[in-house]
PDB file of N, CA, C, O and CB in Angstrom:
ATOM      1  N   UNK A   1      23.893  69.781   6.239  1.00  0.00           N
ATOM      2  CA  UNK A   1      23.487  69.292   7.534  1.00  0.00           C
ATOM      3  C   UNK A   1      21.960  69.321   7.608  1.00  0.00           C
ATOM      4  O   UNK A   1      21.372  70.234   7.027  1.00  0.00           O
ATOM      5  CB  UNK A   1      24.125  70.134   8.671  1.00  0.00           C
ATOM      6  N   UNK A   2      21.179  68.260   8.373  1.00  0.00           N
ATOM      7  CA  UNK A   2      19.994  68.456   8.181  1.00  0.00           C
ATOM      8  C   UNK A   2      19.401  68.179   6.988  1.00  0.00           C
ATOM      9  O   UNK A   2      18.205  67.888   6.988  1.00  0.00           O
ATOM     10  CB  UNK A   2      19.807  69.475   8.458  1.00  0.00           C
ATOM     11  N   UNK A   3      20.267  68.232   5.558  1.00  0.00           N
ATOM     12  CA  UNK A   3      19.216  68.639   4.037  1.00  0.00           C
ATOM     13  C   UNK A   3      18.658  69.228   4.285  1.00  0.00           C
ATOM     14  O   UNK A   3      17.441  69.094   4.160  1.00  0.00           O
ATOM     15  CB  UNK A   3      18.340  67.907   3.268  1.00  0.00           C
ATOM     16  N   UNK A   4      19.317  70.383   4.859  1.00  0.00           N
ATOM     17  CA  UNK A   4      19.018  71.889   4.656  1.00  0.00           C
ATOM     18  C   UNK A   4      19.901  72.445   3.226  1.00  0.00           C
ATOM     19  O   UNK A   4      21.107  72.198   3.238  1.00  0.00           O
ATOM     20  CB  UNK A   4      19.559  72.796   6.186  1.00  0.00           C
ATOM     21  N   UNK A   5      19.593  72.850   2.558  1.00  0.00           N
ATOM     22  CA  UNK A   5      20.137  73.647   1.438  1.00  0.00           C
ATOM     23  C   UNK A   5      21.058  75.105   1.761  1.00  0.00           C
ATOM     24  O   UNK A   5      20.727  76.067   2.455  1.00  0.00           O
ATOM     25  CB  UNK A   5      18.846  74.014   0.593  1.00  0.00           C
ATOM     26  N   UNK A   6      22.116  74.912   1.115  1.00  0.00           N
ATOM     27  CA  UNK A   6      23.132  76.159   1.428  1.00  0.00           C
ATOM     28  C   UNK A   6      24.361  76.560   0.666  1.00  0.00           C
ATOM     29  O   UNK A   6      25.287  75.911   0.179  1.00  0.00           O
ATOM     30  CB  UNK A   6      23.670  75.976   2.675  1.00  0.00           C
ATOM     31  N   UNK A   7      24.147  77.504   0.708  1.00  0.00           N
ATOM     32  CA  UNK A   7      25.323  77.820  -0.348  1.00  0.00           C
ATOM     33  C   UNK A   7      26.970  77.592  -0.442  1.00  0.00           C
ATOM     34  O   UNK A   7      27.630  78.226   0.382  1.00  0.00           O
ATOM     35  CB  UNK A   7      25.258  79.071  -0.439  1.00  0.00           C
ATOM     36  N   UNK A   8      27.513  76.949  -1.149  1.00  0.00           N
ATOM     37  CA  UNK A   8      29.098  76.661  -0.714  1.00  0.00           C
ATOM     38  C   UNK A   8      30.095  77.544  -1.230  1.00  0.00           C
ATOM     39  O   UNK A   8      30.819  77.031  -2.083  1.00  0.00           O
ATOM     40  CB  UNK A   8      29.597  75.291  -1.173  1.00  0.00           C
ATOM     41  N   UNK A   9      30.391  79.079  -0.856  1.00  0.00           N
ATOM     42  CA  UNK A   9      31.186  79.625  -1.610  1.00  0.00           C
ATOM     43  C   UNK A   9      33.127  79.289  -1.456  1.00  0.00           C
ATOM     44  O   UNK A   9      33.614  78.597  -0.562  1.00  0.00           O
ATOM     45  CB  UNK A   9      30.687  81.039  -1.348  1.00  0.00           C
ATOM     46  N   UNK A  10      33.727  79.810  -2.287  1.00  0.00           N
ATOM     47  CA  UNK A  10      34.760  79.359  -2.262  1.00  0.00           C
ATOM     48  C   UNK A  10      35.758  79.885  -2.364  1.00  0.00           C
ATOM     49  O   UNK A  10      36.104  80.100  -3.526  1.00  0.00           O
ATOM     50  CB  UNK A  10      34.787  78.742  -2.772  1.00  0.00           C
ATOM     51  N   UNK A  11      36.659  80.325  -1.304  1.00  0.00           N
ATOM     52  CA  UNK A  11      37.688  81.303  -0.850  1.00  0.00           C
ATOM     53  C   UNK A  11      38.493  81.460  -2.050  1.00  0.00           C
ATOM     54  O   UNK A  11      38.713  80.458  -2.731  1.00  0.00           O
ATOM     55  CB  UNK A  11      38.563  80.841   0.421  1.00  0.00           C
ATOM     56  N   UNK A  12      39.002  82.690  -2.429  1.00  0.00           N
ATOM     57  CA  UNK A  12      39.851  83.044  -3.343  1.00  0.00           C
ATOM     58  C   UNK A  12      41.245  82.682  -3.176  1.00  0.00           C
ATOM     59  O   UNK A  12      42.013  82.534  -4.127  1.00  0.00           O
ATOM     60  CB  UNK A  12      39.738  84.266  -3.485  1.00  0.00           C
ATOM     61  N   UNK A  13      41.634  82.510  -1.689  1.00  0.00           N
ATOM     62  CA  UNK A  13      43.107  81.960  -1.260  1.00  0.00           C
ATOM     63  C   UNK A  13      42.751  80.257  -1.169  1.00  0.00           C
ATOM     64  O   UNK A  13      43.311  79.730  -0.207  1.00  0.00           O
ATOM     65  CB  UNK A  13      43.739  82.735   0.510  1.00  0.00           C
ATOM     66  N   UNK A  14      42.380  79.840  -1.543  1.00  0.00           N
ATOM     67  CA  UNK A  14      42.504  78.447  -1.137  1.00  0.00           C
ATOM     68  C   UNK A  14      43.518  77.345  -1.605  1.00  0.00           C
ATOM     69  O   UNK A  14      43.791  76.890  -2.716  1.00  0.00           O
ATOM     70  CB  UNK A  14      41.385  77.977  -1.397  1.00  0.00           C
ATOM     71  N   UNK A  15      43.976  77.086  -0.326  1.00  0.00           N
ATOM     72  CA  UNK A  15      45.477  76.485  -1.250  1.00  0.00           C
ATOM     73  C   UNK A  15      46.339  77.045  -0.612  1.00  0.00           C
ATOM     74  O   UNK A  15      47.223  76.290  -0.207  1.00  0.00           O
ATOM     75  CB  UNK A  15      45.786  76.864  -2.912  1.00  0.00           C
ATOM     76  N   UNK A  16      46.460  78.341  -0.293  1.00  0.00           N
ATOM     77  CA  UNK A  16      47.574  79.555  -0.311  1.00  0.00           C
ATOM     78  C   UNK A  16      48.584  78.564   0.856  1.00  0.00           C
ATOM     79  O   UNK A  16      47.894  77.566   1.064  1.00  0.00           O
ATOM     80  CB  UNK A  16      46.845  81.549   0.405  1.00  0.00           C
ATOM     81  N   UNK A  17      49.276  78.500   1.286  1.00  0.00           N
ATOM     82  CA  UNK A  17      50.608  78.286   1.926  1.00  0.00           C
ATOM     83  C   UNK A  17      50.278  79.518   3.168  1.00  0.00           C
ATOM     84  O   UNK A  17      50.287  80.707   2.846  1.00  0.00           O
ATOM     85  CB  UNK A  17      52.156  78.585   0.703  1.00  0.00           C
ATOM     86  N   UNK A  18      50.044  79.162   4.341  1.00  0.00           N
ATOM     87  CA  UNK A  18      49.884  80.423   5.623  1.00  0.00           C
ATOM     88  C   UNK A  18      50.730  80.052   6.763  1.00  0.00           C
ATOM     89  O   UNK A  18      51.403  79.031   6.902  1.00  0.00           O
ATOM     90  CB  UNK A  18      48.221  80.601   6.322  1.00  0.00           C
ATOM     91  N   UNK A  19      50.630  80.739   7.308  1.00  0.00           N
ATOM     92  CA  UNK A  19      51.082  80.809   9.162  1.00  0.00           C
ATOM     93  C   UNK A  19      50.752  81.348  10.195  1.00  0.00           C
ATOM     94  O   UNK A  19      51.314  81.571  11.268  1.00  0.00           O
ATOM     95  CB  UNK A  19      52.058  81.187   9.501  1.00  0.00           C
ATOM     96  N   UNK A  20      48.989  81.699   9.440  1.00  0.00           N
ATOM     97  CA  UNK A  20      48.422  82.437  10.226  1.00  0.00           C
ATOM     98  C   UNK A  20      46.810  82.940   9.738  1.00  0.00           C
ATOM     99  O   UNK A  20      46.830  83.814   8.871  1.00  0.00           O
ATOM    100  CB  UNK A  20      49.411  83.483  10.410  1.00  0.00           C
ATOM    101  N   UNK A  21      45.411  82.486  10.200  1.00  0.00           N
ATOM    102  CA  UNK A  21      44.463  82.716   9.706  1.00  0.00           C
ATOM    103  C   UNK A  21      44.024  84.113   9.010  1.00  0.00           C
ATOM    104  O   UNK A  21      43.177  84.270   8.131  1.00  0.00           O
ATOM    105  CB  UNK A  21      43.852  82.348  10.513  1.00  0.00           C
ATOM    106  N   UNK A  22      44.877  85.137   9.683  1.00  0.00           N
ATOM    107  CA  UNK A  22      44.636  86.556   8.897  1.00  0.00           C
ATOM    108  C   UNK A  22      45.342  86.495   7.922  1.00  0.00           C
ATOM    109  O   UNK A  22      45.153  87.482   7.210  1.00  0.00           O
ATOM    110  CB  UNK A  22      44.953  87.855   9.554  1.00  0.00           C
ATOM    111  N   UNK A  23      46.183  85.715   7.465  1.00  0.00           N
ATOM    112  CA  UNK A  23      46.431  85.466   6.069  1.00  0.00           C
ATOM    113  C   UNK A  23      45.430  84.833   4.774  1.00  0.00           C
ATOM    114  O   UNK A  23      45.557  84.989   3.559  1.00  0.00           O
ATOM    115  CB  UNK A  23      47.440  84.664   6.214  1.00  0.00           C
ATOM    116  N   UNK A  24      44.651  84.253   5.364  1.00  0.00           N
ATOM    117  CA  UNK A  24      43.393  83.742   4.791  1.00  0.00           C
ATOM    118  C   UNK A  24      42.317  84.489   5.208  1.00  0.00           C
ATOM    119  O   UNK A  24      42.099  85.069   6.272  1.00  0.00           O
ATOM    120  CB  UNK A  24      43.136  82.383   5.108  1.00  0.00           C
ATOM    121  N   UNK A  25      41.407  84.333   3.763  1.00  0.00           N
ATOM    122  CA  UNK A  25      39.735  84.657   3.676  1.00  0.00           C
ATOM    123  C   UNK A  25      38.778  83.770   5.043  1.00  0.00           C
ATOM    124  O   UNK A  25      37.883  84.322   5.683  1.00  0.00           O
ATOM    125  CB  UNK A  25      39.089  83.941   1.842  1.00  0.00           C
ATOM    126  N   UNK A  26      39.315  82.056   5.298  1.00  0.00           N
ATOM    127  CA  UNK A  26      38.664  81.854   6.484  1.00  0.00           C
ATOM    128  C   UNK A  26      40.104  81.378   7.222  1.00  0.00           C
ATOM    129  O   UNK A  26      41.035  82.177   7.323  1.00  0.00           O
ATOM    130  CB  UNK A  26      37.272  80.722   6.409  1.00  0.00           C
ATOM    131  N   UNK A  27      40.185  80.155   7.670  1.00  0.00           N
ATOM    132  CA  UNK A  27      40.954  79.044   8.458  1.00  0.00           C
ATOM    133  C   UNK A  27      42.272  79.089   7.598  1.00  0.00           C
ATOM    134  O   UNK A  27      42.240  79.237   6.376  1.00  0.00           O
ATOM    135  CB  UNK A  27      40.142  77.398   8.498  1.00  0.00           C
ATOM    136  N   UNK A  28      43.536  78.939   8.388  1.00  0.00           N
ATOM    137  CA  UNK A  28      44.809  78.750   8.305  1.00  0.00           C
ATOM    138  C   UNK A  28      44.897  76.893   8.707  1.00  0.00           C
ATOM    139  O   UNK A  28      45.570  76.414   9.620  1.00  0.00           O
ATOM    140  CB  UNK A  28      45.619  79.950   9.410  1.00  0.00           C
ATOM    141  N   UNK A  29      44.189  76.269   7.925  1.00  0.00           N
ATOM    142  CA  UNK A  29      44.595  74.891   8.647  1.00  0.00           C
ATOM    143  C   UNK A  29      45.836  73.374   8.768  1.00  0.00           C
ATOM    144  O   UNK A  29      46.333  72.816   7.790  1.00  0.00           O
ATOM    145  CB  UNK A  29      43.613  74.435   8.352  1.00  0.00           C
ATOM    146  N   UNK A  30      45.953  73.199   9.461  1.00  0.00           N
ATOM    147  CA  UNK A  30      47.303  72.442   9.290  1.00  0.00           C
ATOM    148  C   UNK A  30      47.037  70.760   8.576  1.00  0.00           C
ATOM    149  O   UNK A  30      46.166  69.934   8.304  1.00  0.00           O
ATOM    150  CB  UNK A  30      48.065  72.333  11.019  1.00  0.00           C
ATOM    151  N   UNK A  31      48.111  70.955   8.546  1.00  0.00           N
ATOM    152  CA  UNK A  31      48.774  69.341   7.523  1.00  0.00           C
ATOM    153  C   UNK A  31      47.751  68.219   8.585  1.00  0.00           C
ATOM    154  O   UNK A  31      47.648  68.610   9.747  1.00  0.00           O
ATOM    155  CB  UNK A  31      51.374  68.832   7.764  1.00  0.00           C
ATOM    156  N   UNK A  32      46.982  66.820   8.217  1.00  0.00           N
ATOM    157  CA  UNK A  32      46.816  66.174   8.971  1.00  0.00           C
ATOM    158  C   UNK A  32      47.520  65.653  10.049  1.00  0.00           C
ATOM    159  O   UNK A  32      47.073  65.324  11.147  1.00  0.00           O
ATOM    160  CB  UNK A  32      46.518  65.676   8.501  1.00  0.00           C
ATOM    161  N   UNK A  33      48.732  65.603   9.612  1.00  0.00           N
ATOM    162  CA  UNK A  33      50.022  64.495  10.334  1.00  0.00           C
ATOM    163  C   UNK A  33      50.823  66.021  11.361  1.00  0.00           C
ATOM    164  O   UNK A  33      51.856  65.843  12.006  1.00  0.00           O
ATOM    165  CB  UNK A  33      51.627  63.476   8.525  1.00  0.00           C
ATOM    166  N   UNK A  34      50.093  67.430  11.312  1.00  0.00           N
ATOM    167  CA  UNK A  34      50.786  68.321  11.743  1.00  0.00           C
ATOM    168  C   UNK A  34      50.913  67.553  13.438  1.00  0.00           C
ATOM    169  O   UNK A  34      50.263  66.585  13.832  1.00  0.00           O
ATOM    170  CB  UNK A  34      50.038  69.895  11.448  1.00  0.00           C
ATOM    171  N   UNK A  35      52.083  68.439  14.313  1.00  0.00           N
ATOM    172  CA  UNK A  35      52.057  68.163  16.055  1.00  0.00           C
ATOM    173  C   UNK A  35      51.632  69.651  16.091  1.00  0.00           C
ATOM    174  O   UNK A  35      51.740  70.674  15.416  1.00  0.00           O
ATOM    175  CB  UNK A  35      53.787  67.632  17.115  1.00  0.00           C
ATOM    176  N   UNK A  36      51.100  69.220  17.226  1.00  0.00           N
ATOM    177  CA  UNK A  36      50.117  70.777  17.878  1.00  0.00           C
ATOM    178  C   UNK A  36      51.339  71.027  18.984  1.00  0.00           C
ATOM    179  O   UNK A  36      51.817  70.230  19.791  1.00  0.00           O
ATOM    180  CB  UNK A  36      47.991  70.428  18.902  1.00  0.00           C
ATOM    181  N   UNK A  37      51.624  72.227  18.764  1.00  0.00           N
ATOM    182  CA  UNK A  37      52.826  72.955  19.513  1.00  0.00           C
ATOM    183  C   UNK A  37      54.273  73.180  18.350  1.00  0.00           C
ATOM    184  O   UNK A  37      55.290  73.845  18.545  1.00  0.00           O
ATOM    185  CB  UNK A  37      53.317  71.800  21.024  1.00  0.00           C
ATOM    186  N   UNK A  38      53.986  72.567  17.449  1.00  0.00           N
ATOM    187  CA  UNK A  38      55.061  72.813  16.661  1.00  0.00           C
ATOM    188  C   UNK A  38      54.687  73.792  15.480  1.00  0.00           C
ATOM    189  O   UNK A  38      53.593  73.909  14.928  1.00  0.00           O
ATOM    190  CB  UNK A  38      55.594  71.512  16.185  1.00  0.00           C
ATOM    191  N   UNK A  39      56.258  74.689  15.145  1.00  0.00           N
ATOM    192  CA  UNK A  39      56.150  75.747  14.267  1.00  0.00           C
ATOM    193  C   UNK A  39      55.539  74.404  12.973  1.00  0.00           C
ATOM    194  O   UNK A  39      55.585  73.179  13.080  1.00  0.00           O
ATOM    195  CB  UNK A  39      57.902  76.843  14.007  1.00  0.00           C
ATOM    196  N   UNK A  40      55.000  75.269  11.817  1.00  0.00           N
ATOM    197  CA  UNK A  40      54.544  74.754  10.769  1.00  0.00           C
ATOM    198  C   UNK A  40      54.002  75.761   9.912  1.00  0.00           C
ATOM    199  O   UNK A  40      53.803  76.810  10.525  1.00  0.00           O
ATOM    200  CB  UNK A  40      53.704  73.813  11.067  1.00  0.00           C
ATOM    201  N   UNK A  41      53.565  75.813   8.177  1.00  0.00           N
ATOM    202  CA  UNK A  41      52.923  76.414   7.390  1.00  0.00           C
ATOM    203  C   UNK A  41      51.570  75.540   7.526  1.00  0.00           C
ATOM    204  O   UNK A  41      51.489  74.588   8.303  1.00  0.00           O
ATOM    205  CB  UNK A  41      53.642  76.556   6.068  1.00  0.00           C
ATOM    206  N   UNK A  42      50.835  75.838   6.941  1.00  0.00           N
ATOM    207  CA  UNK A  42      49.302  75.173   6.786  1.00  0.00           C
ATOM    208  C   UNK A  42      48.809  75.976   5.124  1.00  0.00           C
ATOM    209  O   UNK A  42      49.287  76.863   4.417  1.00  0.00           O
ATOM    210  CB  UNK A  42      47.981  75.802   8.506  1.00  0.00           C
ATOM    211  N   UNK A  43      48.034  75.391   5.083  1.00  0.00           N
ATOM    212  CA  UNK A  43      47.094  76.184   3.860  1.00  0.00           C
ATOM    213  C   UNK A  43      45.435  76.934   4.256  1.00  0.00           C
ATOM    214  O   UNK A  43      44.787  76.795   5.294  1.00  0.00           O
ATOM    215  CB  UNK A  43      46.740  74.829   2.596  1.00  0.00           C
ATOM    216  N   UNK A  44      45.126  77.647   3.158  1.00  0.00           N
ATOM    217  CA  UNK A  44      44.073  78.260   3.711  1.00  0.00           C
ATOM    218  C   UNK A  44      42.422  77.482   3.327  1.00  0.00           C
ATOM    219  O   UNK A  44      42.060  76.843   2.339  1.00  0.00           O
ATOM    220  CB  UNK A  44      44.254  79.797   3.167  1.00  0.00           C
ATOM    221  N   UNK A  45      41.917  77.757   4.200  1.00  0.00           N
ATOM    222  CA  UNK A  45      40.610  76.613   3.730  1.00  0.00           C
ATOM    223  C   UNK A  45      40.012  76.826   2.794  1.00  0.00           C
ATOM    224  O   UNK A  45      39.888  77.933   2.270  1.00  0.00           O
ATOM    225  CB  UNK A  45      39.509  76.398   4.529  1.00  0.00           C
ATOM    226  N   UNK A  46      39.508  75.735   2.400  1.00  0.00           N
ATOM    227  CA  UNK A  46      39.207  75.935   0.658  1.00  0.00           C
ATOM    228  C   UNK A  46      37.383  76.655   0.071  1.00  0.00           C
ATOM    229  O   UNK A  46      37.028  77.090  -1.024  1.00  0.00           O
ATOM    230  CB  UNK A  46      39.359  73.911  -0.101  1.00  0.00           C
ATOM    231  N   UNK A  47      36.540  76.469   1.523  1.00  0.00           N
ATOM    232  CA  UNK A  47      35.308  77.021   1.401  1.00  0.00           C
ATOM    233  C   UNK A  47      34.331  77.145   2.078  1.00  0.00           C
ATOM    234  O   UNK A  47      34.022  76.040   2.524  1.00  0.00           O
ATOM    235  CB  UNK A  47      34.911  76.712   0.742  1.00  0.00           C
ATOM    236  N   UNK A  48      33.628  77.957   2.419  1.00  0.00           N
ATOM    237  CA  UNK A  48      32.475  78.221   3.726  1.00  0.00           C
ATOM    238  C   UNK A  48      32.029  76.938   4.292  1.00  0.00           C
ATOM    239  O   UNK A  48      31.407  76.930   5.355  1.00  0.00           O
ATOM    240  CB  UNK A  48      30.996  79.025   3.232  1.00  0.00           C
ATOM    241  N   UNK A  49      32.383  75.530   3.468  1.00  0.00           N
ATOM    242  CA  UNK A  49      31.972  74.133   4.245  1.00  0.00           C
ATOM    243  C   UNK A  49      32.940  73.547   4.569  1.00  0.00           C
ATOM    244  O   UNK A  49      32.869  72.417   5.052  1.00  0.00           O
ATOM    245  CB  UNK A  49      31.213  73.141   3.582  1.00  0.00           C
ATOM    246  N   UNK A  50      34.107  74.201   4.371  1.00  0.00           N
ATOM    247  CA  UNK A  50      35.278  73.229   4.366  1.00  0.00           C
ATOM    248  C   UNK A  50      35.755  73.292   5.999  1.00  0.00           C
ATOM    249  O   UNK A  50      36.946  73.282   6.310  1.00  0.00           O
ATOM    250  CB  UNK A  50      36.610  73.759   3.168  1.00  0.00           C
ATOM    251  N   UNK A  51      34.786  73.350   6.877  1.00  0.00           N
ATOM    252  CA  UNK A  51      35.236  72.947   8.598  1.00  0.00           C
ATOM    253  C   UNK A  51      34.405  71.822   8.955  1.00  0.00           C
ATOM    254  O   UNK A  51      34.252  71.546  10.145  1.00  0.00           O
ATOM    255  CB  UNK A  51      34.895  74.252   9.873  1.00  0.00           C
ATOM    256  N   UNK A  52      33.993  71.315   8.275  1.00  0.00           N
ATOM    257  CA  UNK A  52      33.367  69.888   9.090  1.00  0.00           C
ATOM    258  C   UNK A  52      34.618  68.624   8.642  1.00  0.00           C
ATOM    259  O   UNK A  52      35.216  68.297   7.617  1.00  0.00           O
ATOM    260  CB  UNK A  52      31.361  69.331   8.293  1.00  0.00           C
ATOM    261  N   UNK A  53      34.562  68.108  10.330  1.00  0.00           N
ATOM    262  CA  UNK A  53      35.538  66.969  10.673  1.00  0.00           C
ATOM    263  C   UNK A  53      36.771  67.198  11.781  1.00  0.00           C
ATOM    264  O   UNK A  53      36.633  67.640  12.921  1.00  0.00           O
ATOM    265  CB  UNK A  53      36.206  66.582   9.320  1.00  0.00           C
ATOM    266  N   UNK A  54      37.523  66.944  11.390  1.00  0.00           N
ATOM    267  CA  UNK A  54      38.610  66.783  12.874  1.00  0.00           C
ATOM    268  C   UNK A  54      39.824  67.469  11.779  1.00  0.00           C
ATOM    269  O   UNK A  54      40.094  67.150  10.621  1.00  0.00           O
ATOM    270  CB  UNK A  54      39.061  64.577  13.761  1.00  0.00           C
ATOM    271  N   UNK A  55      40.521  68.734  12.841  1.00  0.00           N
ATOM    272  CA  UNK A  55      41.280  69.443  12.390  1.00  0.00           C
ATOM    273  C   UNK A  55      42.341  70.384  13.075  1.00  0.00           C
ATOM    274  O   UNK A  55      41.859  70.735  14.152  1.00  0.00           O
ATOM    275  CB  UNK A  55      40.607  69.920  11.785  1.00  0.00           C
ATOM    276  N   UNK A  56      43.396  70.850  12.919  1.00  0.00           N
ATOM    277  CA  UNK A  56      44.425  71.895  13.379  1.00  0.00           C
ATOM    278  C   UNK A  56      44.199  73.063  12.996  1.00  0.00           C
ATOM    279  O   UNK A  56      43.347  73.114  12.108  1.00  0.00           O
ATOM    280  CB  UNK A  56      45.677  71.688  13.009  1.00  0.00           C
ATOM    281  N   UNK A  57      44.704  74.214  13.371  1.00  0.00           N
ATOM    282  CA  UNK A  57      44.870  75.581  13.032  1.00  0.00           C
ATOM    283  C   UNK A  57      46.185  75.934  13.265  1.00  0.00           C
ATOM    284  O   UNK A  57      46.795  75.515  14.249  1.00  0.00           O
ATOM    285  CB  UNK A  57      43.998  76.449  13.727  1.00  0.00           C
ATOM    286  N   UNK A  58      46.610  76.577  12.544  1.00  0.00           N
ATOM    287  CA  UNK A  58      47.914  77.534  12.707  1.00  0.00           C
ATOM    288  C   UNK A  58      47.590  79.103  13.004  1.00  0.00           C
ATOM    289  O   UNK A  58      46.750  79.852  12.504  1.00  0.00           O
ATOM    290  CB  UNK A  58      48.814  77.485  11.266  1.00  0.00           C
ATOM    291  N   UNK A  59      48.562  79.312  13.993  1.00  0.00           N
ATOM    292  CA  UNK A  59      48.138  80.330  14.669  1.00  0.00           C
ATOM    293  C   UNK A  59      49.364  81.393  14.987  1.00  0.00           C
ATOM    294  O   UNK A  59      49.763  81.609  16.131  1.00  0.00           O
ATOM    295  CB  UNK A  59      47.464  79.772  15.872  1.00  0.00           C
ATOM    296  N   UNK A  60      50.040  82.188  13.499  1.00  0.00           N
ATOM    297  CA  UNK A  60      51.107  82.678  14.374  1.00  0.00           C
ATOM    298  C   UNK A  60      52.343  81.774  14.136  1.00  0.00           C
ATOM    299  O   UNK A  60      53.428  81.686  14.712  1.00  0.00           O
ATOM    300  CB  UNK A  60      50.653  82.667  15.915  1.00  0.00           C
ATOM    301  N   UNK A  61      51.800  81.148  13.103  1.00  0.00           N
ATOM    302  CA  UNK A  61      53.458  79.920  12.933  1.00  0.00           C
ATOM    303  C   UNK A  61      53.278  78.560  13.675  1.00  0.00           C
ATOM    304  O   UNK A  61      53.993  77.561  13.599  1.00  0.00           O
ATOM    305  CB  UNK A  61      55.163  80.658  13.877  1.00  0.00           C
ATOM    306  N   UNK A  62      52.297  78.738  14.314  1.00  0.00           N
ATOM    307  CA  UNK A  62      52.166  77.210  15.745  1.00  0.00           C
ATOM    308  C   UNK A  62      50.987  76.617  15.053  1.00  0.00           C
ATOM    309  O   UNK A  62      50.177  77.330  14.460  1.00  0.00           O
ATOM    310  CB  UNK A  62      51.620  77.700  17.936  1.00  0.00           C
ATOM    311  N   UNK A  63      50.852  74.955  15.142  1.00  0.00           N
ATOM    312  CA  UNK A  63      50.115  74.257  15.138  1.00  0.00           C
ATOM    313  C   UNK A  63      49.008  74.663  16.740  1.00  0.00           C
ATOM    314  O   UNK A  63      49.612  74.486  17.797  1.00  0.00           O
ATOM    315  CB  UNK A  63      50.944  72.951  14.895  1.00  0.00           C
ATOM    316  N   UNK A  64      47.848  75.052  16.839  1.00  0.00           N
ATOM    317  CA  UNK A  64      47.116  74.734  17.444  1.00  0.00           C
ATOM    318  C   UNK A  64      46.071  73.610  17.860  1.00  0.00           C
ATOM    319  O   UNK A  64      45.728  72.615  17.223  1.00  0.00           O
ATOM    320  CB  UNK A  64      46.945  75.352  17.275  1.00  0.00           C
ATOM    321  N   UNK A  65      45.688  74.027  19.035  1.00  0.00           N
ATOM    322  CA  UNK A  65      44.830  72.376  19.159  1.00  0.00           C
ATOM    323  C   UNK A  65      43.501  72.463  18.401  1.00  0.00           C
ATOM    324  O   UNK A  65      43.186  73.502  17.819  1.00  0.00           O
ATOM    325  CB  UNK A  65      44.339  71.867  20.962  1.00  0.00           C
ATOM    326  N   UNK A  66      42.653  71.279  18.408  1.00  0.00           N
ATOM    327  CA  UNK A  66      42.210  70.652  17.666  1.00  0.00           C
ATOM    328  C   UNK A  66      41.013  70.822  17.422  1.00  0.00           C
ATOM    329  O   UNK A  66      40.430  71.332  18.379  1.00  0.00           O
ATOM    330  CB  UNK A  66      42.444  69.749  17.858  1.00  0.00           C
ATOM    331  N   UNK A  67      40.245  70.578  16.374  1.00  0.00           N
ATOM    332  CA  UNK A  67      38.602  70.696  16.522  1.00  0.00           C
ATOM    333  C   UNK A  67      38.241  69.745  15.179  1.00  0.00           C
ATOM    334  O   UNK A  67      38.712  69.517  14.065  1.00  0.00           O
ATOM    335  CB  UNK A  67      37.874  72.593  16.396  1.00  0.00           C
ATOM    336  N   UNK A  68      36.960  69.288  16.115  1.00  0.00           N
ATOM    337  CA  UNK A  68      35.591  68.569  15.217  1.00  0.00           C
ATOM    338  C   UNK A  68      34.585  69.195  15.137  1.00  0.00           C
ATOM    339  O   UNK A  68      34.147  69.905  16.042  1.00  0.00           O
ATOM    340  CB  UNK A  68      34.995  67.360  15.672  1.00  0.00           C
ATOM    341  N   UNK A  69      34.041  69.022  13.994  1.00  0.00           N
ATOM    342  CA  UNK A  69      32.339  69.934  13.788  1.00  0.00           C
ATOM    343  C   UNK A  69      31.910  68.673  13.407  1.00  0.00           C
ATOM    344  O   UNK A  69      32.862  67.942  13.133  1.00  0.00           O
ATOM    345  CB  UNK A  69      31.958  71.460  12.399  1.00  0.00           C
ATOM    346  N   UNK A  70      30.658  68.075  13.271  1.00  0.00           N
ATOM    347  CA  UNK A  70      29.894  67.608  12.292  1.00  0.00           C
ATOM    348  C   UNK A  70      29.178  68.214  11.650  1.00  0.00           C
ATOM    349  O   UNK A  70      28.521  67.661  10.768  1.00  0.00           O
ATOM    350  CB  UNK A  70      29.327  66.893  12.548  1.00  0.00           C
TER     351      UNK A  70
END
């Protein structure tokens, strides 16, 4: 952001199959096509940059609502 320079490290669970962000190093995030309110697995985010754009969380087994970063 900016071309600012920064480091991209990269979660050791990434990938992992969750239902819940304390199952992951960061984000529990859901399937694109997930519904927000519905039970679901998600995977865990793949690296300290991997939250920019439009996205779900699982929270507890539930699709949560939504977020964008740029």
């Amino acid at each position: 952001m900016f071309g600012t320079p920064a480091c991209v490290i990269p979660y050791p669970d990434a990938g992992k199959a969750c239902k819940d962000g304390s199952e992951c190093e960061g984000l529990c995030k859901a399937a694109p096509d997930a519904v927000i309110g519905a039970e679901a697995t998600g995977t865990c985010q793949k690296d300290t940059h991997d939250i920019y754009g439009c996205y779900d969380e699982i929270k507890a087994g539930v699709v949560v609502g939504g977020m964008c970063f740029d």
